[in-house]
C-alpha positions in Angstrom: 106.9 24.8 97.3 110.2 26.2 98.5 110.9 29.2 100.2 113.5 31.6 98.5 113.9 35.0 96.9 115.1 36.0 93.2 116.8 39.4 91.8 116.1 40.5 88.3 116.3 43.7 86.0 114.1 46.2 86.0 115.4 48.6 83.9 118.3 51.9 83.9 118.3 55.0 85.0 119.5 57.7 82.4 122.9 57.8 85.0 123.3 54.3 84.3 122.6 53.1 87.8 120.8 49.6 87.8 116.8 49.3 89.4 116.5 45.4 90.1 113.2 44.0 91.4 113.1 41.7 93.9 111.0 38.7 95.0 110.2 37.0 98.2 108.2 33.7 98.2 107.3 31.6 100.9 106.7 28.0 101.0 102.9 28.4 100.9 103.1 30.2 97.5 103.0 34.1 98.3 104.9 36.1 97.2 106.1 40.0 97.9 107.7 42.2 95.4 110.2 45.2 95.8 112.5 47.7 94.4 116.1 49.4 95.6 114.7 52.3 94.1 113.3 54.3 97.4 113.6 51.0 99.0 109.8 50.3 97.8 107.1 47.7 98.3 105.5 47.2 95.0 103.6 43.9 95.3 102.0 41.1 97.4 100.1 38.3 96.6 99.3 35.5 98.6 99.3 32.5 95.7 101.0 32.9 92.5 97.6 33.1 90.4 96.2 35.5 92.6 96.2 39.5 92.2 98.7 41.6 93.6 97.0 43.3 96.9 99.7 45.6 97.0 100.0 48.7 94.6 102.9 49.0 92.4 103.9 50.1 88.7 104.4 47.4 85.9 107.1 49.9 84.2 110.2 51.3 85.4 109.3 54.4 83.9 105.7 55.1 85.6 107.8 54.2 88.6 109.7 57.3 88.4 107.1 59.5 87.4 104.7 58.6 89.8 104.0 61.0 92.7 102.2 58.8 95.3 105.0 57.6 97.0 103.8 53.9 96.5 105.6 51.9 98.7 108.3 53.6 99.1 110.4 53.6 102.3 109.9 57.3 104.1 112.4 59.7 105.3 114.6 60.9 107.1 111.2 62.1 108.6 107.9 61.0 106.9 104.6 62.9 106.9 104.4 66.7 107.1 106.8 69.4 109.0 105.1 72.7 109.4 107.1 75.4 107.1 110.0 73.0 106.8 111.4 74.3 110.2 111.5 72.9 113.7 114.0 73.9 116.8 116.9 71.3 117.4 119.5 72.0 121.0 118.0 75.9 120.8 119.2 75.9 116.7 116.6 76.7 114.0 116.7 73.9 111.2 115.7 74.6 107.8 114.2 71.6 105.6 113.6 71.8 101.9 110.2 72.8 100.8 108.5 70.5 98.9 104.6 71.0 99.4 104.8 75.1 99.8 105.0 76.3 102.3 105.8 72.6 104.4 108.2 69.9 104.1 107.0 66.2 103.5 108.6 62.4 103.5 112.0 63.8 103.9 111.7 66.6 100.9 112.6 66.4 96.9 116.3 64.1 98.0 113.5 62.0 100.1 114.7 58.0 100.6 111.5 57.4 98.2 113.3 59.2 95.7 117.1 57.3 96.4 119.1 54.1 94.8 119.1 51.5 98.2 122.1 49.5 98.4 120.6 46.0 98.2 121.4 42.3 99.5 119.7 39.1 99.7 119.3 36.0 101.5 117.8 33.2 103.5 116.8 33.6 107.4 117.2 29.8 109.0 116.6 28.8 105.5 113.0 29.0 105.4 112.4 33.2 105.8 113.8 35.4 102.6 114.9 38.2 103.5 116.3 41.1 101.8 118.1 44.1 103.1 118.6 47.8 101.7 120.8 50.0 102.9 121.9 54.1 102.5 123.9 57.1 103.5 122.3 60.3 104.0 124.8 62.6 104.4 124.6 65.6 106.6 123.1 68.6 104.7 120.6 66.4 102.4 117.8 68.2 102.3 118.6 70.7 105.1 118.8 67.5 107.7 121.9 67.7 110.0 123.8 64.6 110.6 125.2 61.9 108.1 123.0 59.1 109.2 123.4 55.5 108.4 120.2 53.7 107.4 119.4 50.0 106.5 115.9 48.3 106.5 115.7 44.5 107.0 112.2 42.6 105.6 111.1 39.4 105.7 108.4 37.3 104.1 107.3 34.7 106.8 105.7 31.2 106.5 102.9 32.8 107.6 102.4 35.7 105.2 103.5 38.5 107.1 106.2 41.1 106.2 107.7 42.4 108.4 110.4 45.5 108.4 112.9 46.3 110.7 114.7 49.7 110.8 117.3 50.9 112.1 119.4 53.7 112.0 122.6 55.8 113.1 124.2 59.5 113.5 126.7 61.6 113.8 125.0 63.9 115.5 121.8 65.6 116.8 118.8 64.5 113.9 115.8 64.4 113.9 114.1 60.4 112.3 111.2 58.8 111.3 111.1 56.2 108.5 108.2 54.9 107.4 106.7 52.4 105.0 103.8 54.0 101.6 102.4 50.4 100.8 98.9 51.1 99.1 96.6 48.0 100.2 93.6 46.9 98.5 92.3 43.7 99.9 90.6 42.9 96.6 93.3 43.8 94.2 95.2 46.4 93.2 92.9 47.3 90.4 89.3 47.0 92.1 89.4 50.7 91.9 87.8 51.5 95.3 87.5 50.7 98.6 83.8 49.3 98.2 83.3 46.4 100.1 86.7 47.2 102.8 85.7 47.4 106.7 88.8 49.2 109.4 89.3 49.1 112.5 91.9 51.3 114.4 93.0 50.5 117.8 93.2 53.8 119.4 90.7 56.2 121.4 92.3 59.6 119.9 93.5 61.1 117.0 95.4 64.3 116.3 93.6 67.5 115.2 94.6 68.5 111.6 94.3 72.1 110.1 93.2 72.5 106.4 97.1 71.9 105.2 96.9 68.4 107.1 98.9 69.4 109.6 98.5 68.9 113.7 96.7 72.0 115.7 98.3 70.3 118.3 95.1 69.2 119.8 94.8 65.3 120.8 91.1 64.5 120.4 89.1 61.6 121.7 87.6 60.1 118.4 84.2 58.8 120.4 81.4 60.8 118.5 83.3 61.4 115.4 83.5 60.1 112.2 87.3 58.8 113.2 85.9 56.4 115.5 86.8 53.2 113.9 87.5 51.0 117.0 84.9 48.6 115.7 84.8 47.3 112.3 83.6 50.2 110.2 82.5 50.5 106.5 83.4 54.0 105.1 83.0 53.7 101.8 80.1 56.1 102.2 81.7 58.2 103.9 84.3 58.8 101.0 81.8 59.5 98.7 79.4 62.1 100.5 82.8 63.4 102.2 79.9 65.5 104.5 82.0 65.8 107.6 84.3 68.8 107.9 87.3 66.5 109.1 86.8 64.5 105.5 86.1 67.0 103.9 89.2 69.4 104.4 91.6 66.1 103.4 89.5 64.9 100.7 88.8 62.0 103.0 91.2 60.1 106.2 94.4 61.1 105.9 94.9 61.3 109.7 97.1 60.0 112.3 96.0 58.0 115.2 98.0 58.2 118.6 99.3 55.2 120.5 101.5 54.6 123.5 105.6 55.3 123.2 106.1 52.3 124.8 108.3 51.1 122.1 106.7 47.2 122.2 105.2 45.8 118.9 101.3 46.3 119.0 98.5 45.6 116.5 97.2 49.0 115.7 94.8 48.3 112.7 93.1 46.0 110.6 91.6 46.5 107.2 89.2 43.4 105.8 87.3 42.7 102.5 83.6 41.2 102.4 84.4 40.2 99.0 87.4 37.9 99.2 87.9 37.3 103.1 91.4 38.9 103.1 92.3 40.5 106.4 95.6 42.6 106.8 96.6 43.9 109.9 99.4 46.5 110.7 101.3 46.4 114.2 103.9 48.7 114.9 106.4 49.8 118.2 105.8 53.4 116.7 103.6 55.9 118.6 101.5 57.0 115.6 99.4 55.7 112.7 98.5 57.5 109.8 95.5 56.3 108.0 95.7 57.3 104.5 92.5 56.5 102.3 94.3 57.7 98.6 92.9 60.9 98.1 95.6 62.0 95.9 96.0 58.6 94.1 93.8 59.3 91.0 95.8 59.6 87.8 98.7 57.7 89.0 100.2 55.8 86.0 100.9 52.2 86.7 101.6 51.6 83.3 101.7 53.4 80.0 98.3 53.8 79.6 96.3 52.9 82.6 95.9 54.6 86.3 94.6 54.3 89.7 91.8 56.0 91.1 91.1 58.4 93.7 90.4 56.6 96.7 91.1 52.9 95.0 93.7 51.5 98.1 94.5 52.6 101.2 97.9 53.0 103.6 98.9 52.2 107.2 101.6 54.1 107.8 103.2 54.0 111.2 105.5 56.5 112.3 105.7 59.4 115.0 103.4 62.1 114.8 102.9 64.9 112.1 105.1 67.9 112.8 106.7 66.0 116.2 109.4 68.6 115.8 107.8 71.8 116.8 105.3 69.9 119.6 107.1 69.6 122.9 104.3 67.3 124.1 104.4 65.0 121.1 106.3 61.7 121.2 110.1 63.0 120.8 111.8 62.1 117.7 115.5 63.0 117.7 118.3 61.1 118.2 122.0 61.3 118.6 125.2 59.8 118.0 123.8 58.2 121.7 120.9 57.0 120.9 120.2 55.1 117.1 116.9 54.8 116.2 115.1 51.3 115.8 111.5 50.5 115.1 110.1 47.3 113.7 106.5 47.8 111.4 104.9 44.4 110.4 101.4 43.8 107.9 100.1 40.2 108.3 97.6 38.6 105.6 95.2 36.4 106.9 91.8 35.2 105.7 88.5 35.1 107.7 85.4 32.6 107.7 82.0 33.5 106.3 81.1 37.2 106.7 81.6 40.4 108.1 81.4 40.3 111.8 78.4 41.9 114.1 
């Protein structure tokens, strides 16, 4: 099989703007779907027979209606901002509120919610690759700044997508794009995460209030029921949703803290004792937030038929929740200086026999 990448219709928006679908295949037969509308990821499978391990929506229509964000590209700053306000060179900026009283993924004018310029090709003839591209203009959604954005991804030989970002000013912004791929490692509609193991790479987590946002507090996760540095099964977990941690988020939707050193890292790995299938996420982001769909019930993927609550799960790197307003968190804004690059990367692997001990 041959490597390449094809671009077809997937339907019009009532302004008459063209949504295209596009998809990448490698020469070992798998194959990764996306969209120019909020840049999104809306498919993966490793053979051409195979289910998609990726969430997406079969319809154009569900597509637009849906309120899961899945797959889409995040920004300008994904995850929460406390009451849509954070201090910027000693000036109070006001965001959009879009989950009263806070602001999240960038507001209502979002980049989930935006028409990506779009164009394709071949890297050295054996990687497709596919690049979107948009103007934010200074104002959108309260943001300052007309920033310049473009995401580059690439299917590999060896089943891994990888995205790079990158990203320019005008002036003092604040940035952090992200990527809202829902994974389930036994197909996109196995309906829970039954028979999924995680790992997560990092000894502390931030504390979250009951709104999901950060107290500010960096807690070791030894002892709690975030400690997932060895291969953990929490499908249990989901269901009793006992602890208070759980409990207040309706299950893990909580970020886990790495080193700013800016290198790419493996932060997490998800695997299914079903089919073998192994992802893992590495990032040169400071933060992970592990996301286990606790909103993603009633999502329409077609006309008639919807995920379930807790039925896929996300790996979303980024810096931290609310960075903004915590001086001691990783720092987030950037200048007509200083552009802002990050690379996030999933790999699909498969592993022998069972789970490990």
């Amino acid at each position: 099989m041959v490597a390449g990448i094809s671009e077809v219709l997937f339907g019009t928006l009532a302004d008459g703007r063209v949504i295209k679908k596009y998809r990448l295949r490698n020469a070992a037969g798998a194959e990764a779907t996306f969209t120019n509308l909020g840049a999104a990821w809306i498919g993966f499978s490793c053979a051409k027979d195979e289910p998609s391990l990726v969430l997406g929506c079969d319809t154009l229509a569900t597509l637009i209606a849906q309120r899961a964000y899945l797959g889409s590209t995040l920004g300008r700053f994904a995850n929460r901002i406390g009451q849509g306000r954070f201090p910027l060179q000693g000036t109070a900026v006001q965001l959009d509120i879009n989950l009263p009283p806070h602001h999240i993924h960038g507001g209502d004018q979002g980049f989930s919610g935006q028409v990506w310029d779009s164009r394709i090709g071949l890297t050295d003839a054996t990687q497709p690759s596919l690049i979107f591209s948009h103007h934010s203009a200074d104002g959108t959604a309260g943001y300052p700044g007309n920033v310049e954005v473009q995401v580059s991804i690439t299917l590999t030989a060896d089943n891994r997508v990888r995205f790079e970002y990158k990203a320019q000013t005008d002036r003092a912004t604040i940035l952090n794009l992200s990527n809202h791929a829902y994974f389930n490692l036994n197909g996109r509609l196995s309906g829970s995460l039954a028979e999924h193991e995680f790992q997560i790479h990092a000894s502390q987590f931030l504390e979250s209030d009951e709104a999901s946002l950060p107290t500010g507090a960096i807690v070791d996760v030894v002892d709690t029921v975030l400690d997932l540095q060895q291969w953990t099964a929490i499908y249990d977990d989901l269901t009793r949703l006992s602890d208070d941690r759980l409990r207040r988020a309706s299950g893990f939707d909580h970020c886990f803290c790495f080193t700013d050193d800016q290198n790419l890292k493996p932060m997490a790995s998800a695997r299914s004792t079903q089919t073998g299938r192994v992802l893992t996420c590495s990032s040169t982001l400071p933060g992970l937030q592990f996301y286990s769909g606790n909103f993603l019930g009633g999502t329409l993927f077609d006309q008639a038929d919807c995920y379930q609550q807790h039925g896929a799960f996300c790996f979303e790197p980024g810096y931290w929740p609310d960075a903004p307003n915590q001086p001691h968190f990783p720092n987030c804004s950037f200048d007509e200086h200083k552009g802002y690059q990050a690379i996030i990367e999933y790999a699909f692997t498969e592993t022998d026999g069972g789970p490990e001990s």
